[in-house]
C-alpha positions in Angstrom: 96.2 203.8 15.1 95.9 200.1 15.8 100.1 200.0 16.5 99.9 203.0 19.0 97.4 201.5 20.4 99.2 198.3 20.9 102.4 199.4 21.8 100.5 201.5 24.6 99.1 198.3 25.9 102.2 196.3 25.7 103.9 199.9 27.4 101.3 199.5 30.4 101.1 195.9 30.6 105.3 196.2 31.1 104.3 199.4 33.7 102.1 197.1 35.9 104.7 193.9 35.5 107.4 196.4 36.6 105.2 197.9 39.4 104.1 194.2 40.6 107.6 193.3 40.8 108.9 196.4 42.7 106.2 195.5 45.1 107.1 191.7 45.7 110.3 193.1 46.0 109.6 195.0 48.9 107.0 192.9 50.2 109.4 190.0 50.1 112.2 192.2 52.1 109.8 193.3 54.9 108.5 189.6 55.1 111.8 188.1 55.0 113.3 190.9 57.9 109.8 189.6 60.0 110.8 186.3 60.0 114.7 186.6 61.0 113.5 188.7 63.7 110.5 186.0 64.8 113.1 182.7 64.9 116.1 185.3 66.2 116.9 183.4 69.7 115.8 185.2 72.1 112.4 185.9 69.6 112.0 189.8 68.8 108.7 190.3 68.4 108.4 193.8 68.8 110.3 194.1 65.5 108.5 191.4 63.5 105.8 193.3 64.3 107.1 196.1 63.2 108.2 194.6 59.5 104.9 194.1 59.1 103.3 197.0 59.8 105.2 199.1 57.5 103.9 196.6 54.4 100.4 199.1 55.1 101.9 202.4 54.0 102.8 200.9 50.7 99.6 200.5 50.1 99.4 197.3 48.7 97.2 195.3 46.7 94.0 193.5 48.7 95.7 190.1 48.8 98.5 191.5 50.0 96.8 193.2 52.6 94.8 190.5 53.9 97.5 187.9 53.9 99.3 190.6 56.4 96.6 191.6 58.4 96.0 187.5 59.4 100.3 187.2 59.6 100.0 190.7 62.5 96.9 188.8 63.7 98.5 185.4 64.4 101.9 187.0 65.4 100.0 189.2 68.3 97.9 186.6 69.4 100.6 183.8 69.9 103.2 185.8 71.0 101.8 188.9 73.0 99.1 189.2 75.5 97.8 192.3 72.9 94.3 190.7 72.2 92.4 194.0 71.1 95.0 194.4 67.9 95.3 190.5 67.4 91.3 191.0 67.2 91.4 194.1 65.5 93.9 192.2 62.5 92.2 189.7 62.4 88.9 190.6 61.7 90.2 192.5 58.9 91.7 190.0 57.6 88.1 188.5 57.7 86.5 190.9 56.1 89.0 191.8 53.2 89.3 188.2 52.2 85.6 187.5 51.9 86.1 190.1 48.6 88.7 188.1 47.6 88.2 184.9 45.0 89.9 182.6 45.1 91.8 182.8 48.7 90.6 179.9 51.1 94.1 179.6 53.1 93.7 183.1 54.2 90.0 183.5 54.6 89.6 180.4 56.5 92.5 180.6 58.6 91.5 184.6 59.9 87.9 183.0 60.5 89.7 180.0 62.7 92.3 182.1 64.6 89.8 184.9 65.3 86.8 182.6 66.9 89.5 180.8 68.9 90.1 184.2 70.0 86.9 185.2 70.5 86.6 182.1 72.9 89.7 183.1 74.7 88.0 186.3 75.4 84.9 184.0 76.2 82.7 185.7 73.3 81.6 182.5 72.4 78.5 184.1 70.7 80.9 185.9 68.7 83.1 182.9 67.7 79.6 180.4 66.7 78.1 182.4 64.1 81.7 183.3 62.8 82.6 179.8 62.6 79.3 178.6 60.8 79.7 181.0 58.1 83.0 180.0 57.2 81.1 176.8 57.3 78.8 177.6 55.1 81.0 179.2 52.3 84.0 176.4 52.9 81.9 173.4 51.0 84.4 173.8 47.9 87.4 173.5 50.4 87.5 169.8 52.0 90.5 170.5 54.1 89.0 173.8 55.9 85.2 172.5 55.8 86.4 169.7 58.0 89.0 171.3 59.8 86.2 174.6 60.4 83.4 171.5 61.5 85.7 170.1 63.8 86.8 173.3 65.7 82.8 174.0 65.7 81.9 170.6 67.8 85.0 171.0 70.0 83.2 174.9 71.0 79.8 173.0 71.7 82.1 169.9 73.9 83.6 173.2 75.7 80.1 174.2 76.5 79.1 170.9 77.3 76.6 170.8 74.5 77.4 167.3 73.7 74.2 167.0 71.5 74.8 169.7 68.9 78.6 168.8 68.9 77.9 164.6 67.7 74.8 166.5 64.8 78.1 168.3 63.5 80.9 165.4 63.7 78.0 163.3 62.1 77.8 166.1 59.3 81.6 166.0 58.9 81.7 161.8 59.1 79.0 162.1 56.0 80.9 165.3 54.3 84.1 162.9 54.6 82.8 160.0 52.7 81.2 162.0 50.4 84.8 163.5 49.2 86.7 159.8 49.2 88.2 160.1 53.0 87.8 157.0 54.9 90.4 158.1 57.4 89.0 161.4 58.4 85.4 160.0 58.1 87.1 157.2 61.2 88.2 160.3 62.9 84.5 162.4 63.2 83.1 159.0 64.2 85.6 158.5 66.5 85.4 162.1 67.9 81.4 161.3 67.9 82.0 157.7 69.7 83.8 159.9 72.6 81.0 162.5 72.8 78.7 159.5 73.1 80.4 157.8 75.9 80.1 161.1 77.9 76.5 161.4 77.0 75.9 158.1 78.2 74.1 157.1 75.2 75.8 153.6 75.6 73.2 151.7 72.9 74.6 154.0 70.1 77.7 153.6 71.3 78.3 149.9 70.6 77.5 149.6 66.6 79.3 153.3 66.1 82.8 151.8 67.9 81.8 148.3 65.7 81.7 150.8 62.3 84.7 152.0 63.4 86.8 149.1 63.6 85.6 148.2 60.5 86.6 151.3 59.0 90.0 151.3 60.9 90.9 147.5 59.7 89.8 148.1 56.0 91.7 151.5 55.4 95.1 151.6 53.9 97.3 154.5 54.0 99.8 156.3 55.9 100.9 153.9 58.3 101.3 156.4 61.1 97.9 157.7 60.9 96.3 154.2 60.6 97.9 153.2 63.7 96.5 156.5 65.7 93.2 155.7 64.2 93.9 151.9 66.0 94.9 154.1 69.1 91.6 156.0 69.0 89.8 153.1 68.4 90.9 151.4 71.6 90.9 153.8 73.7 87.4 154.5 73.6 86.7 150.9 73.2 89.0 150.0 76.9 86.9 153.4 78.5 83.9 151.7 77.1 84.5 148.3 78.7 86.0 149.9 81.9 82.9 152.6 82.4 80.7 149.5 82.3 82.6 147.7 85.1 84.0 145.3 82.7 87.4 144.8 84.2 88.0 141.4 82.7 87.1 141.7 79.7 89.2 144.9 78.6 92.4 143.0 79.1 92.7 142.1 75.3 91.8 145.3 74.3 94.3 147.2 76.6 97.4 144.6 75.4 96.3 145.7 71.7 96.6 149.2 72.9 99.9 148.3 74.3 101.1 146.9 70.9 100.1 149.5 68.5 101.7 152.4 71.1 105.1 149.9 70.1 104.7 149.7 67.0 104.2 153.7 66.5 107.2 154.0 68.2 109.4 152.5 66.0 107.6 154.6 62.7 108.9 157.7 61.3 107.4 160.7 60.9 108.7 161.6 57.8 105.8 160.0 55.5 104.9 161.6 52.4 101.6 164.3 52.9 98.3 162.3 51.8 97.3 163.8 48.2 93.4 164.3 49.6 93.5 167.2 51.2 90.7 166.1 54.0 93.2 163.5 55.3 95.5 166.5 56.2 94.4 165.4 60.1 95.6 163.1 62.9 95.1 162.6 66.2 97.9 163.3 68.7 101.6 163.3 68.7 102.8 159.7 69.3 104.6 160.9 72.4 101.0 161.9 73.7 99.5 158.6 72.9 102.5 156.9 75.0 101.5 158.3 78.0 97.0 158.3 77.1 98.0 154.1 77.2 99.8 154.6 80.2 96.7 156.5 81.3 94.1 154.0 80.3 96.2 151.1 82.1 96.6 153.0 85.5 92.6 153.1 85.1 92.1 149.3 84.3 94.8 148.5 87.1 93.0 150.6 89.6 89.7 149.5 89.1 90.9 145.2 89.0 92.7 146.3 92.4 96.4 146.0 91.3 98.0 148.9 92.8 101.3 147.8 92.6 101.1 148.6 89.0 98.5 151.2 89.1 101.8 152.8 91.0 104.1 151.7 88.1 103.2 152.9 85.5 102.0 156.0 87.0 105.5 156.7 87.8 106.7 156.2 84.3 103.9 158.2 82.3 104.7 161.2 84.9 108.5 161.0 84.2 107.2 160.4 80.6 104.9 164.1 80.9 107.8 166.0 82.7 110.4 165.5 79.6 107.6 166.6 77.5 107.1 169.7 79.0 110.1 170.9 79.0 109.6 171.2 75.1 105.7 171.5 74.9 103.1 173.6 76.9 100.2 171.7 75.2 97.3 172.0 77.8 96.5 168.4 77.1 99.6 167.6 79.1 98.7 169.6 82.1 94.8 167.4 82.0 96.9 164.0 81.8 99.0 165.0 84.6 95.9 165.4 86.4 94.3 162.5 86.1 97.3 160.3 87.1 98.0 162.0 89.8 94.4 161.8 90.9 94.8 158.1 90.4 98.0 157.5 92.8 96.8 159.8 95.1 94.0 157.1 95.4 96.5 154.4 95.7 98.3 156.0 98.3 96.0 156.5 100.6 94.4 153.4 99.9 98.2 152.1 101.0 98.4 154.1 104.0 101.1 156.4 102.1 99.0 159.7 103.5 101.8 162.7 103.9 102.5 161.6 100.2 99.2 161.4 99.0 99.3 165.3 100.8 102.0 166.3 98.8 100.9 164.9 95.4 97.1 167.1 96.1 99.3 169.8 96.5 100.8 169.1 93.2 97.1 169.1 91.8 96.2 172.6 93.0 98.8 173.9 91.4 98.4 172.6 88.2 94.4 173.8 88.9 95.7 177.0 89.7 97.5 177.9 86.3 94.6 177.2 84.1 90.7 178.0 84.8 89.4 175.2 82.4 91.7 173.0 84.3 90.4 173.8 87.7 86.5 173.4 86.4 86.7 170.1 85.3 88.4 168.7 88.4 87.2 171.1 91.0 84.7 168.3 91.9 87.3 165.5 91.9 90.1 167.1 93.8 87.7 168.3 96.6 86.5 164.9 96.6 90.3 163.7 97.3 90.4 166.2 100.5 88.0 164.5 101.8 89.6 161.0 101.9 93.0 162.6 102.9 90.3 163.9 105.8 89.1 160.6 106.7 92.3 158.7 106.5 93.5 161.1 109.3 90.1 161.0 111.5 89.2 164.6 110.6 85.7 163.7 109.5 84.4 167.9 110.3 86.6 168.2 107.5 86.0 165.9 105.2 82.1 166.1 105.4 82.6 169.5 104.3 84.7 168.6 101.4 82.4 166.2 100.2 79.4 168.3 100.9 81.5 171.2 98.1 82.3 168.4 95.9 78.6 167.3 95.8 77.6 171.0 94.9 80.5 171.0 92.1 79.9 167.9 90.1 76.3 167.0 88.2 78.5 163.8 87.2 76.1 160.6 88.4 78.8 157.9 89.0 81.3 160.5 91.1 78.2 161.8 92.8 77.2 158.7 94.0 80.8 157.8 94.7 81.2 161.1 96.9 77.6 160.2 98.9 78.8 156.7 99.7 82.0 158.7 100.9 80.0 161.0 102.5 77.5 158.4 104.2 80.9 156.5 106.0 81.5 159.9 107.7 78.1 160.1 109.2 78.2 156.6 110.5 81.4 157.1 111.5 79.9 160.1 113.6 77.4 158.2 114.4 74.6 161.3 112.9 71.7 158.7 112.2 69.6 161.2 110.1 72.2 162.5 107.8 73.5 158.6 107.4 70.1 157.6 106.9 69.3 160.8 104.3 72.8 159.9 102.5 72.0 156.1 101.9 68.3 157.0 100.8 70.2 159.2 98.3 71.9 156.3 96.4 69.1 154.0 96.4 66.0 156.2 95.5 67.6 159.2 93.6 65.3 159.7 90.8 66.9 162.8 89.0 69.9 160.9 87.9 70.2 157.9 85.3 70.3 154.8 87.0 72.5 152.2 85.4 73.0 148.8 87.4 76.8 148.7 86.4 77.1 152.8 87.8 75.4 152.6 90.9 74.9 149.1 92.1 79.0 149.7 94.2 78.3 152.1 95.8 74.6 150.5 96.2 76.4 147.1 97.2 78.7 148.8 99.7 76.4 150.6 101.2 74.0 147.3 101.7 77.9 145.6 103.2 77.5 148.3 105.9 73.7 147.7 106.4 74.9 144.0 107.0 77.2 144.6 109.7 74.6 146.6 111.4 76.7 149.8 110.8 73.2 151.7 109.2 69.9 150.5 108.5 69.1 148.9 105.1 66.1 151.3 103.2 65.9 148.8 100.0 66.9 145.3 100.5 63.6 144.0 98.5 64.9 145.9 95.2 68.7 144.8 95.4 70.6 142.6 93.3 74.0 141.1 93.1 75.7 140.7 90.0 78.0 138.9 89.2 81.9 138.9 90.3 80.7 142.7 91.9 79.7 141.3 95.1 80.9 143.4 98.1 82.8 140.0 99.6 84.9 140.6 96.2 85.5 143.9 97.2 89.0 144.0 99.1 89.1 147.0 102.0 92.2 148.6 102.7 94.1 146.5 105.6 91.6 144.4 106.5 90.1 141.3 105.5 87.1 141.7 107.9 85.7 144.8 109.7 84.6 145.2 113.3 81.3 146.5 113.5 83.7 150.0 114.4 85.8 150.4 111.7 89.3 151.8 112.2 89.7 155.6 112.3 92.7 155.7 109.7 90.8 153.5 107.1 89.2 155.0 104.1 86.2 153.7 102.0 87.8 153.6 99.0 87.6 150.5 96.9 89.8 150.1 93.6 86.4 148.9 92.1 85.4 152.4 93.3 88.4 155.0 92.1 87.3 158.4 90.9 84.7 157.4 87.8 87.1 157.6 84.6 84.4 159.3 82.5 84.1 161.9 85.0 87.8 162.6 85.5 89.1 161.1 82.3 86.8 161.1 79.3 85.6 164.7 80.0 88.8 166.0 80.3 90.2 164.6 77.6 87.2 164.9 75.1 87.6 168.7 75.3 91.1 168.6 73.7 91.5 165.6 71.9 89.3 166.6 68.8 91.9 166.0 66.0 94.3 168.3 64.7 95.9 169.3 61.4 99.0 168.3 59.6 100.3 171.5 58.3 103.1 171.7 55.7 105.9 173.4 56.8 105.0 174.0 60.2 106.3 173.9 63.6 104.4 173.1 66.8 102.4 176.0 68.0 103.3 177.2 72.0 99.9 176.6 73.0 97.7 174.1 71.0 100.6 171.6 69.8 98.0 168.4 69.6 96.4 170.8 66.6 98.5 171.1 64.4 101.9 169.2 63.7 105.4 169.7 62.0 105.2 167.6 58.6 107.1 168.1 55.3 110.4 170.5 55.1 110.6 173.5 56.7 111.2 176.6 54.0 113.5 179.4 54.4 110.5 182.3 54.8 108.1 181.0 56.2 106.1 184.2 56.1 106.2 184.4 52.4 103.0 184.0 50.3 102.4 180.7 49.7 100.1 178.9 46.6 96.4 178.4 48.0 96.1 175.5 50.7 96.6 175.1 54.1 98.9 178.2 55.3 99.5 179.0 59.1 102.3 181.3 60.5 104.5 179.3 62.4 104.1 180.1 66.1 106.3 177.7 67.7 108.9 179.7 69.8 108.7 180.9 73.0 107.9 184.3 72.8 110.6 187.0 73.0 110.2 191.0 73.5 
């Protein structure tokens, strides 16, 4: 009895094994048919699709099932506009690996790809409890807990709930020194340091971005990523100096910056993967980073007055972005282009370059145009550049209406109180007393706004110029200060080394001192994008979110085919096709 019974055990131990084979045998077929027809140039999804779809009527085991419900998921969600099945997919592929043990890479990755979606479709009450669940459950995980913490703060940055999103990069900065990672505990501070700058909070700022340093000098690892770190680092720390009006002071910082964007240059990217799996991060592509220091330079350039090479090397970082998109459609690219262009549109009609300065706000709508997020976060900015284009050509009906929209768009202090200084030339250039008088009173007495000496006091200063020259009257003399190397005799107008007490009709009271505020059109674009991304073996850059997540290690022949538990995303790269 014993040997029937063991030989009928050993038969239907050999019956499964043979069964489980026959079915990786198919399996393997219908995955390996998706992915010819997925990198096939021109793409055809239709019939990826397809292949995978016809692993269901097999009816195959739960891992199986899951695995392919998140591969239809991710397929129809990069490559289609079909959001209700890429929803539907992925959901399941939710719900069928939470029964699963012992299968993070497909769990976590359904629960990141669907609350992205869920953003998409702005369900963003759908895609916050989602994402603190996976949360919740991912402890065991490093790689996902971080990667599922930063994706949470970047969804409270989009909702400008800056609070709640520097309580969870604090969490993950803690969670990352607990598990031994210095380098991705530098990259939630650094992330926080950014938030912070935003909120204003300059006090925390200062011994967060010192910790930092600290962090970034003393950590020893891939050189690549230690170098972004450095990148980070300065960034924040030149916007830091430059948002306090420190012009002369960021110099050293900025010809750092310039050095380590060099030296990145000349690294390779083919470094071996970190063995902690929460260092599996970075920042941005180098090629990114080239132009954010090209970025960060135009800003120091315009605000010490040096248009010459503001011009320059706004000129290069836009020949720099147009070679980039050719072969990337990351929307980071489309926020940099932007801001430099808001930048030289400044410059030229601070040079007297008008029809050009036309043109280039031209180029801005457009850009505006192909992305909603896009057009919110400058809506306030590029109204605010109508208006000088309105001024520089005497139209001031015009231009007090597009600074009267730009003041109802922004709730940013130092570009409001840029636009009413704008705003209060117009009425004295109309000569409307009460409205002059009402827009002056605004900068000096506004109470529901943080008042920061080094925010206000240039527009205060400028405005207390024209009091001098008897252009308006002065409403508070006995509270104004000077500070140093700010006062308005340091302030050079365009073409003119004195004013008449009427000032020409084609000037424009723009100031380089006084450009567009970089943390309103810089640090708030930028903030909502550059929360870092994942390396990912084996992957290529995705068409739509390429700063999160890049190509590292060698690419495998299927790369639809089950892979051992870890980080696993279906490569999304190519344009899409059917």
């Amino acid at each position: 009895m014993a040997a029937q019974a063991a030989a009928a055990a050993a038969q239907a131990a050999a019956a499964q094994a043979a069964q489980a084979e026959a079915a990786e045998s198919w399996y393997l077929a219908l995955l390996g048919f998706a992915e010819h027809f997925r990198t096939s140039s021109p793409p055809k999804i239709r019939l990826c699709v397809h292949c995978l779809q016809a692993v269901f009527p097999f009816k195959p085991p739960q891992r199986i099932e899951a695995r392919t419900h998140l591969q239809l998921g991710s397929v129809l969600y990069h490559h289609t506009k079909n959001s209700e099945q890429a929803r539907s997919h992925l959901e399941k592929a939710w719900l069928i690996s939470q029964q699963i043990p012992q299968f993070e890479d497909v769990k976590f990755e359904a629960a990141s790809l669907l609350s992205e979606l869920y953003c998409q479709e702005n369900s963003v009450d759908a895609a916050k409890p989602l994402l603190r669940k996976a949360i919740q459950i991912s402890q065991q995980t490093p790689y996902w807990h971080c990667r599922l913490l930063f994706q949470l703060a970047q969804l409270h940055t989009l909702e400008k709930d800056l609070v709640s999103a520097c309580d969870l990069l604090g969490v993950g900065a803690e969670y990352a020194r607990v598990v031994g990672s210095e380098y991705t505990r530098a990259l939630f501070l650094l992330s926080k340091g950014m938030l912070l700058l935003m909120e204003r909070k300059l006090q925390e700022v200062h011994p967060l971005l010192t910790l930092c340093g600290q962090i970034v000098e003393n950590w020893q690892g891939n050189p690549i990523q230690k170098e972004s770190l450095r990148v980070f680092f300065l960034v924040l720390q030149v916007t830091h100096y430059l948002d306090a009006g420190q012009v002369k002071s960021v110099k050293p910082c900025l010809k750092q910056l310039q050095q380590c964007i060099q030296t990145i240059s000349t690294l390779h990217d083919d470094e071996i993967l970190p063995s902690n799996p929460a260092d599996l991060f970075h920042w941005l592509p180098k090629e990114h980073m080239c132009v954010l220091v090209y970025l960060v330079t135009v800003m120091h350039s315009m605000q010490a007055g040096y248009l010459e090479k503001a011009q320059k090397y706004t000129d290069k970082a836009l020949m720099q972005l147009e070679k980039l998109k050719m072969l990337d459609c990351s929307p980071i690219l489309s926020s940099f282009q932007v801001i430099l262009l808001e930048h030289i549109i400044m410059c030229r009609l601070v040079t007297g370059h008008k029809a050009t300065a036309l043109q280039e706000i031209s180029q801005v709508c457009q850009l505006c145009q192909q992305s909603p997020r896009l057009f919110s976060n400058h809506a306030a900015q590029l109204h605010t550049l109508l208006g000088l284009y309105c001024v520089s050509v005497n139209c001031m009906d015009n231009a007090e209406a597009q600074f009267t929209t730009a003041l109802r768009l922004t709730n940013h202090q130092e570009l409001w109180a840029f636009i009413v200084t704008n705003l209060a030339s117009v009425y004295i250039r109309e000569g409307n007393r009460h409205q002059e008088v009402v827009a002056v009173q605004f900068v000096g007495k506004d109470q529901s706004r943080p008042q920061l000496p080094c925010q206000v006091g240039g527009p205060r200063r400028v405005l207390c110029f024209l009091c001098s020259l008897g252009w308006c009257e002065h409403p508070w003399a006995p509270d104004f200060t000077v500070y140093p190397d700010t006062s308005p005799s340091t302030l050079p107008f365009y073409k003119s080394a004195a004013f008449t007490k009427t000032p020409p009709s084609c000037d424009v009271l723009l100031f380089p001192q006084l450009s567009l505020p970089p943390s309103g059109s810089f640090l708030c674009a930028w903030a909502l994008l550059l929360l870092p991304g994942t390396l990912q073996r084996g992957q290529a850059i995705p068409a739509r979110n390429s700063e999160d997540v890049q190509c590292r290690g060698p690419e495998p022949a299927h790369r639809l085919l089950p892979r051992p538990p870890g980080p696993h995303l279906l490569c999304v790269g190519e344009p899409q096709g059917e």
